[in-house]
matplotlib code that plots the C-alpha trace (Angstrom):
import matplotlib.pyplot as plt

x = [100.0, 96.2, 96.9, 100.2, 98.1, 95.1, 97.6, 99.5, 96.2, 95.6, 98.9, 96.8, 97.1, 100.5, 100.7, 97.3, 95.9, 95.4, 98.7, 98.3, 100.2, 96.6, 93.6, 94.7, 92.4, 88.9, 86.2, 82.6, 81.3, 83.1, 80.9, 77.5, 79.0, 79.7, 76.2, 74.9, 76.6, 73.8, 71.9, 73.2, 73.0, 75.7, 77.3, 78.6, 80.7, 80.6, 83.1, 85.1, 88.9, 91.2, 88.7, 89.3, 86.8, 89.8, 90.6, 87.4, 86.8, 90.1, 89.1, 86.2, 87.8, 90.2, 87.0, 86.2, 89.5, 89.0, 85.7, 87.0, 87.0, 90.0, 92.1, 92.7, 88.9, 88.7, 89.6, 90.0, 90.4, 91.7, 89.6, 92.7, 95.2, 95.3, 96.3, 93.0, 90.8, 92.3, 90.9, 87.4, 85.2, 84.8, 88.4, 88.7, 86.1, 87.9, 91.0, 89.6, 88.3, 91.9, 93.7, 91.0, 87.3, 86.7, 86.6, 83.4, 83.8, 84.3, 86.0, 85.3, 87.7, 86.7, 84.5, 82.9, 85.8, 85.1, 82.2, 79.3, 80.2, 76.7, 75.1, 78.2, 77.8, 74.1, 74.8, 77.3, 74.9, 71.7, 73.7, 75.3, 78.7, 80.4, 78.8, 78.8, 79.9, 81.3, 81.8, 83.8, 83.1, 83.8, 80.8, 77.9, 76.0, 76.7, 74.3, 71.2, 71.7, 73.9, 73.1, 69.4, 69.0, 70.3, 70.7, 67.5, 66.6, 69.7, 72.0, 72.9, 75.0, 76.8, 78.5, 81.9, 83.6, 86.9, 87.3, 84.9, 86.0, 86.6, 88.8, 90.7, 91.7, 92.3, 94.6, 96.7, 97.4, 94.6, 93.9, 91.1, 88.0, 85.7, 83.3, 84.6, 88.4, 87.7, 86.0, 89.4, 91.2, 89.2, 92.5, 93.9, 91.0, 90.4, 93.8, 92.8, 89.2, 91.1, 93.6, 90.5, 89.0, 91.8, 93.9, 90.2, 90.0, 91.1, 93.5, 96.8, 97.5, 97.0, 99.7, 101.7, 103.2, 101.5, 103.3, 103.1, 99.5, 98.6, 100.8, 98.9, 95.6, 96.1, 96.8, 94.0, 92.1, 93.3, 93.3, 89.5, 88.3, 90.9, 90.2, 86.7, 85.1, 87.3, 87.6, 84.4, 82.5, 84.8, 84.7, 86.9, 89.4, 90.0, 85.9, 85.8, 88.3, 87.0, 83.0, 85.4, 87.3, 84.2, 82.1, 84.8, 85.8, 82.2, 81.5, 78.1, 77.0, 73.7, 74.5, 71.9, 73.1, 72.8, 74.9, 77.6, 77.4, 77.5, 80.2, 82.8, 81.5, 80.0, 76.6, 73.8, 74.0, 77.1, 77.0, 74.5, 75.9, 79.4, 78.1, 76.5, 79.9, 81.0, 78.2, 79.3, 82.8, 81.0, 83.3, 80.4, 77.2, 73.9, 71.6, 68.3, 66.1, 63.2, 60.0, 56.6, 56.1, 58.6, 58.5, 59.6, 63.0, 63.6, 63.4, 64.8, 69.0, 70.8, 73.9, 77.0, 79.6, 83.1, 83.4, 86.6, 87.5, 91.2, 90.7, 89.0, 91.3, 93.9, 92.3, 90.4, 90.4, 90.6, 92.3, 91.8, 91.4, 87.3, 87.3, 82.8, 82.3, 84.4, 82.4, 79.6, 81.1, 82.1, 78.7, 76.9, 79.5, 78.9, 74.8, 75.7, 77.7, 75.1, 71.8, 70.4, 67.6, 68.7, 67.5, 68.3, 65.9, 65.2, 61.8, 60.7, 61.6, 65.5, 65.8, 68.3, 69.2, 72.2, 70.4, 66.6, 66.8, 63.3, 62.4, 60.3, 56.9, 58.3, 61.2, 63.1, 66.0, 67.0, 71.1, 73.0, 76.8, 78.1, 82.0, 83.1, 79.9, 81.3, 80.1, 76.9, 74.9, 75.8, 74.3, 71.1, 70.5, 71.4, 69.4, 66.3, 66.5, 65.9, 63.3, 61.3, 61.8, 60.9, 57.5, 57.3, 57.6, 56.2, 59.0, 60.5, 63.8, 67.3, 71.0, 73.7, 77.6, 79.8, 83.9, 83.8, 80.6, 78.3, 75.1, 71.4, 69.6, 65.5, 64.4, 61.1, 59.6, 62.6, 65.2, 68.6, 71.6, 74.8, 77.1, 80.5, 81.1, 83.6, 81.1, 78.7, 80.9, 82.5, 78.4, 79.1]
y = [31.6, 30.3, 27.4, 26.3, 26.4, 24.3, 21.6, 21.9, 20.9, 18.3, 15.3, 12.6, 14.4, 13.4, 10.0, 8.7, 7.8, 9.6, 9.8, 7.6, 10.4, 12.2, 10.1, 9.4, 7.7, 6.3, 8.7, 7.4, 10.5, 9.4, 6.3, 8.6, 10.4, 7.6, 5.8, 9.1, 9.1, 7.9, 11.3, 14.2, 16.9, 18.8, 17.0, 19.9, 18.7, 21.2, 21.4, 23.2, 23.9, 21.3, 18.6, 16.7, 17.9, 18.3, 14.6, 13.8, 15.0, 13.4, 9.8, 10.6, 11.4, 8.1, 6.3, 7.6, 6.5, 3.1, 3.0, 3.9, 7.6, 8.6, 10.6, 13.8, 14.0, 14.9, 18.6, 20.1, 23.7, 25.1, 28.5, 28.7, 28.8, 33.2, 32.5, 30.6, 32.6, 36.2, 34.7, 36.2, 32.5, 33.5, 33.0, 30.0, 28.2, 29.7, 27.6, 24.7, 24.3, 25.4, 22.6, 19.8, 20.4, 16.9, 17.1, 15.6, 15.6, 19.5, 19.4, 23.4, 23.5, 26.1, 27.6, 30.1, 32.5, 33.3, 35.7, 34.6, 31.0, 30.3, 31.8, 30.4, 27.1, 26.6, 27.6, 25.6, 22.9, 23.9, 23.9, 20.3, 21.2, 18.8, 14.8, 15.6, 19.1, 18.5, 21.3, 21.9, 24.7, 25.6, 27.8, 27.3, 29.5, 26.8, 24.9, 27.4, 30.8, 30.1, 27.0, 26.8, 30.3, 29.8, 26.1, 24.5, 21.5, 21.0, 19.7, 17.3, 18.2, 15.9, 17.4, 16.6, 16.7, 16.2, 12.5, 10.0, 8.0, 4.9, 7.1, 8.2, 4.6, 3.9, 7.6, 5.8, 2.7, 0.7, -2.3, -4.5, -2.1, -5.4, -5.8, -9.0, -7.4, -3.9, -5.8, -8.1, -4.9, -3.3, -1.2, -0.3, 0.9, 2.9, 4.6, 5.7, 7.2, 9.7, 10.7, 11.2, 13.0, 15.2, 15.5, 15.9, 14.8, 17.2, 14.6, 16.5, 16.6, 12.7, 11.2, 14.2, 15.4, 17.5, 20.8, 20.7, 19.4, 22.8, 24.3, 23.5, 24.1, 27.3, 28.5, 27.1, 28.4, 32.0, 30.9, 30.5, 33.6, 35.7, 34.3, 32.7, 35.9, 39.1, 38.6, 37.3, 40.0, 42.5, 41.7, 42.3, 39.8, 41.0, 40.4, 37.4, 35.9, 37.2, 35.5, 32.2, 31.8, 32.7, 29.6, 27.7, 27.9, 26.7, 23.9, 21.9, 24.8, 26.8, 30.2, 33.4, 36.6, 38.5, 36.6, 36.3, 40.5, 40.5, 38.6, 40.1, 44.0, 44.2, 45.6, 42.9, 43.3, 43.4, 39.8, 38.4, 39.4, 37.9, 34.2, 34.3, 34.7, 31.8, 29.3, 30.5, 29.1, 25.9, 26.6, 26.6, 24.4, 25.2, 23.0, 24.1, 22.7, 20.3, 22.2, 20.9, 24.9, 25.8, 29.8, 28.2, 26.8, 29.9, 31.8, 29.8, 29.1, 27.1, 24.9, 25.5, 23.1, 22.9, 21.9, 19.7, 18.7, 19.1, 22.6, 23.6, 21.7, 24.0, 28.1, 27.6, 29.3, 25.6, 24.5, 20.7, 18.0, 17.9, 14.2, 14.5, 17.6, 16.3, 13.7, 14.9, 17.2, 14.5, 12.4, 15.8, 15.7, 11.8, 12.7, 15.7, 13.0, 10.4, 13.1, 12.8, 15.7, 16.2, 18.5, 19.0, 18.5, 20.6, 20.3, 23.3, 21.8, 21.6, 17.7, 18.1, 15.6, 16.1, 14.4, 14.0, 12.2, 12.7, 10.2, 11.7, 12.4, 11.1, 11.1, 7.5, 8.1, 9.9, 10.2, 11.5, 11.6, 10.7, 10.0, 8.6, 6.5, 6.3, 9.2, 7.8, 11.4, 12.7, 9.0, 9.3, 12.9, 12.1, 8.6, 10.9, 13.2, 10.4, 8.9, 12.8, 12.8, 9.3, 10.1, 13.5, 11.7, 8.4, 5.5, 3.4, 3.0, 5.4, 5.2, 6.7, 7.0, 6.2, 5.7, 1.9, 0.9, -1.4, -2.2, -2.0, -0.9, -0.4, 2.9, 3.4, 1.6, 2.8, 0.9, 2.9, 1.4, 2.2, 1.9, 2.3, 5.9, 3.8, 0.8, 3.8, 5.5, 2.8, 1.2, -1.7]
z = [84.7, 84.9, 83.0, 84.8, 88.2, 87.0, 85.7, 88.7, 90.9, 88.1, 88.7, 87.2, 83.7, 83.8, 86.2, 84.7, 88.0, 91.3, 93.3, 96.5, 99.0, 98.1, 98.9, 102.7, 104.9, 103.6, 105.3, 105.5, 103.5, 100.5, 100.4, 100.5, 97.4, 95.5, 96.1, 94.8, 91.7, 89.7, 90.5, 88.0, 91.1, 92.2, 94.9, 97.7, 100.5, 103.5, 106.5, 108.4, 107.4, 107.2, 108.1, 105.3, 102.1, 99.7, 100.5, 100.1, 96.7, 95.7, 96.5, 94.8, 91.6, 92.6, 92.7, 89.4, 88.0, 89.2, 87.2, 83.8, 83.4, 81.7, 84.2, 81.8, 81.8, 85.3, 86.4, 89.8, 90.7, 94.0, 94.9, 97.7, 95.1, 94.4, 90.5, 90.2, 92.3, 90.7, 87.4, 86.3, 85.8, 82.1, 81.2, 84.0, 81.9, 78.5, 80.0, 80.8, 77.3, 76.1, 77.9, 77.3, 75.6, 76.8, 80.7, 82.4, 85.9, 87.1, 91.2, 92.7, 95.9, 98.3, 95.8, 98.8, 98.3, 94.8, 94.2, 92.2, 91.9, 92.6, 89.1, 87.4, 88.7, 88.0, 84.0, 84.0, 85.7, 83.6, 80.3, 80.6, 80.4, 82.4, 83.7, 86.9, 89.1, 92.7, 95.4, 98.5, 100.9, 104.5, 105.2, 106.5, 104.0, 101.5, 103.1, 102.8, 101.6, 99.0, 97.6, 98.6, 96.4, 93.4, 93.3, 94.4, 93.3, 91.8, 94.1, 97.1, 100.4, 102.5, 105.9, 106.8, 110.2, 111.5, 111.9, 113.7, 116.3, 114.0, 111.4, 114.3, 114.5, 111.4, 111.2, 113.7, 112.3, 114.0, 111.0, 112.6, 113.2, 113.7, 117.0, 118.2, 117.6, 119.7, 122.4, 122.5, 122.7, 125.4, 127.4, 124.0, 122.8, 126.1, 125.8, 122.2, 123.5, 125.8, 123.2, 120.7, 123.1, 124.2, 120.8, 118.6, 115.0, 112.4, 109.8, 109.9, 113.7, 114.6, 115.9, 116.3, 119.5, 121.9, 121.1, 117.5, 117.4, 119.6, 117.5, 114.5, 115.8, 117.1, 113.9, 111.8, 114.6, 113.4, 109.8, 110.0, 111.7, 109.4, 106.3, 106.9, 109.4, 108.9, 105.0, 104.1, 107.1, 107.5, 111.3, 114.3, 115.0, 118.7, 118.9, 117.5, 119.0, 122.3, 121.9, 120.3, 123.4, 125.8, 123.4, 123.3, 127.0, 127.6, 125.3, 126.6, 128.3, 127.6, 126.3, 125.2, 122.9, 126.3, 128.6, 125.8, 125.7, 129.2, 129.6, 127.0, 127.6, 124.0, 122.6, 121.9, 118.7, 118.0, 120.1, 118.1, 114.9, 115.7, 117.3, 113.3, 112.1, 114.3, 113.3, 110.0, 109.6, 111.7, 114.5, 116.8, 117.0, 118.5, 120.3, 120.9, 123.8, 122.9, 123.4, 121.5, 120.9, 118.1, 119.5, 122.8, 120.9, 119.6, 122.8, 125.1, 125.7, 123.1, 124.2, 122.1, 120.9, 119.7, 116.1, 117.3, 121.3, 120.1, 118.9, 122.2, 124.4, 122.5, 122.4, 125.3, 128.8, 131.5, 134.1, 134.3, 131.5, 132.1, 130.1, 130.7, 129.0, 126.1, 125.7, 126.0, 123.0, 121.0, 121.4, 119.7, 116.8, 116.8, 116.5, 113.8, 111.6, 111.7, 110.8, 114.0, 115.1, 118.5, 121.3, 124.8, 127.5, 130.4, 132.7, 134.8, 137.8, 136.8, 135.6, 132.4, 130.3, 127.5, 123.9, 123.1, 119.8, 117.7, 115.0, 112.8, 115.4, 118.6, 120.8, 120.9, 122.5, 125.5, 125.9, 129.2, 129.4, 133.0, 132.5, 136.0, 138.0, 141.0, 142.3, 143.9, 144.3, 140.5, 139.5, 141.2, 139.9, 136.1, 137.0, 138.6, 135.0, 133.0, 134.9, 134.3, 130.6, 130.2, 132.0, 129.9, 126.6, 127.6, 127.3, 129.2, 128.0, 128.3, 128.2, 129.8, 128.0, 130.3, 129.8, 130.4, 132.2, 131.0, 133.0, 132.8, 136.0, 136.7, 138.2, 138.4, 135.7, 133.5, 131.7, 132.1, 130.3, 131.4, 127.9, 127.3, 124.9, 123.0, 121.9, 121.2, 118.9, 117.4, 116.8, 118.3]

ax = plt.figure().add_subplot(projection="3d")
ax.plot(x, y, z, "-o")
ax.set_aspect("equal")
plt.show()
């Protein structure tokens, strides 16, 4: 039974190459992996379900392929699959060695659901058994705990998100991804920012319809806090889907463990301990406020964010489609994917503004989202925020996202640009 799973997770064995219905759409990450392919480390790739690590890892071992390692050395193994994950990790490695003693490139899918992967990983790792180990995982654990424990030293992590804007594209067919092209197709590509912004980017529900893509997302929205918070915690799903929707529902907003008690009837602890679970399966982000006092950051409110704008467009509590807070939302996901250390901003006096991006000392970029500029007061008071932080952290330059508006204007010996999200997102 073990052995007829692993082969069935292993088609290459038998078509001696990676079957094309597999590999899907080229994602950015996959390039990091491949450039660090030189370094023996475990390579970890960490997301949230269904945004795309198993594709990941198979265009890798495509990649692989293509570079003259012989298909039937490469193994992959599904932790999701029950056959495989029932298996104690002696007799999966007995198995592997029964069905080929030459593998070199050892794929772990999922591998948080097994338990104590970590010890059996790094013998595997410190004894040389296989060329190279890759990992998938959709917890956030992965990233520190876990991995940071037992692994030190010994491995590298790349992040993975639902798709970028410029995957979106390609997802839907879009061919010709260069500047002078986009610019050319200015309206088209403005239709395509509000469906990315309403429909999000998780792979399997581009380009579907707008039942079956809530459809779809309502369930892996259940799928993760059953299998990724009640399993793994033994949590409540009528609590944690209670704080979800209440974080969800208020995407961009600033949030404390109190006011999420208060607002769902529940003890502060019990709060606190379930907004971990949620940062756990990365459903939620944090953003702390930029203070030069670290204790500050940690007393003060964070702001939360979706892990998708499609999923919270689809389990949250709203009334209108509010196109500024999704972007704002998808400019934070946008800073997460490119490894960005990224604040908030807030003075005493009640100037806000949405991204303080610090490079290494200093802050160099200050970021506000304003979706519509025709309203002439909500202009002057993001326009009057900037103008604050730029005195507070002495420079003279900021930007504001807007949906199409491209201007630069002088306010008080400060340099505002007004920037289209789209050209933002796209890097152009």
């Amino acid at each position: 039974m073990l052995e007829q799973s692993i082969r069935l997770w292993n088609p290459w064995w038998a078509e001696k190459k990676m079957p094309q219905d597999l590999t899907g759409i080229k994602r950015d990450v996959t390039d990091s992996i491949i450039k660090s392919l030189d370094a023996p480390h475990i390579k970890d790739v960490i997301g949230v379900r269904r945004s795309g690590k198993t594709t990941v890892l198979y265009q890798t071992a495509a990649y692989l392929m293509n570079i003259g390692v012989v298909p039937e050395h490469i193994l992959f193994l599904n932790f999701d699959d029950p056959a495989i994950n029932a298996a104690p990790l002696d007799e999966i490695l007995t198995s592997i060695y029964k069905i080929n003693p030459e593998i070199s490139h050892l794929f772990l899918d999922e591998i948080q659901q097994k338990e104590g992967w970590e010890r059996w990983v790094r013998t595997l790792y410190d004894t040389k058994c296989f060329s190279q180990i890759f990992l998938s995982g959709s917890s956030a654990s992965l990233l520190t705990k876990d991995l940071g424990r037992v692994l030190s030293g010994r491995h590298i992590t790349f992040n993975i998100m639902p798709f970028s804007f410029k995957e979106y594209l390609k997802k839907s067919g879009w061919v010709n991804c260069e500047p002078e092209y986009l610019i050319y197709k200015r309206k088209e590509i403005l239709y395509y920012q509000k469906k990315y912004l309403e429909d999000g980017g998780f792979p399997e529900t581009i380009g579907m319809d707008e039942f079956n893509q809530k459809k779809i997302l309502t369930s892996l929205y259940s799928d993760i806090i059953a299998r990724d918070i009640l399993a793994r915690f033994g949590a409540s799903y009528e609590v944690a889907a209670k704080i979800c929707l209440l974080m969800m529902t208020n995407s961009t907003g600033e949030y404390s463990s109190n006011s999420v008690a208060k607002a769902t009837h529940i003890a502060l602890e019990t709060a606190e301990k379930y907004i971990g679970y949620l940062k756990e399966s990365l459903l939620i982000h944090d953003l702390p406020v930029f203070s030069y006092k670290l204790k500050s950051q940690f007393k003060q409110n964070k702001k939360t964010y979706a892990v998708d704008t499609g999923l919270r467009n689809a389990v949250s509590f709203r009334f209108t489609s509010d196109l500024g807070k999704l972007a704002e939302n998808a400019v934070f996901l946008e800073l997460t994917r490119r490894g960005s250390e990224v604040y908030y901003w807030k003075s005493k006096g009640g100037y806000e503004v949405d991204f303080v991006q610090k490079m290494g000392q200093n802050v160099e970029v200050l970021l506000q989202i304003l979706w519509d500029v025709r309203n002439d007061k909500t202009r002057i008071r993001e326009e009057r925020s900037l103008c604050h932080a730029c005195e507070e952290f002495g420079i003279a330059n900021a930007m504001v996202l807007t949906e199409d508006t491209e201007e630069i204007v002088e306010r008080n010996g400060v340099n505002i640009s007004y920037y289209p999200l789209w050209k933002w997102l796209l890097e152009i």
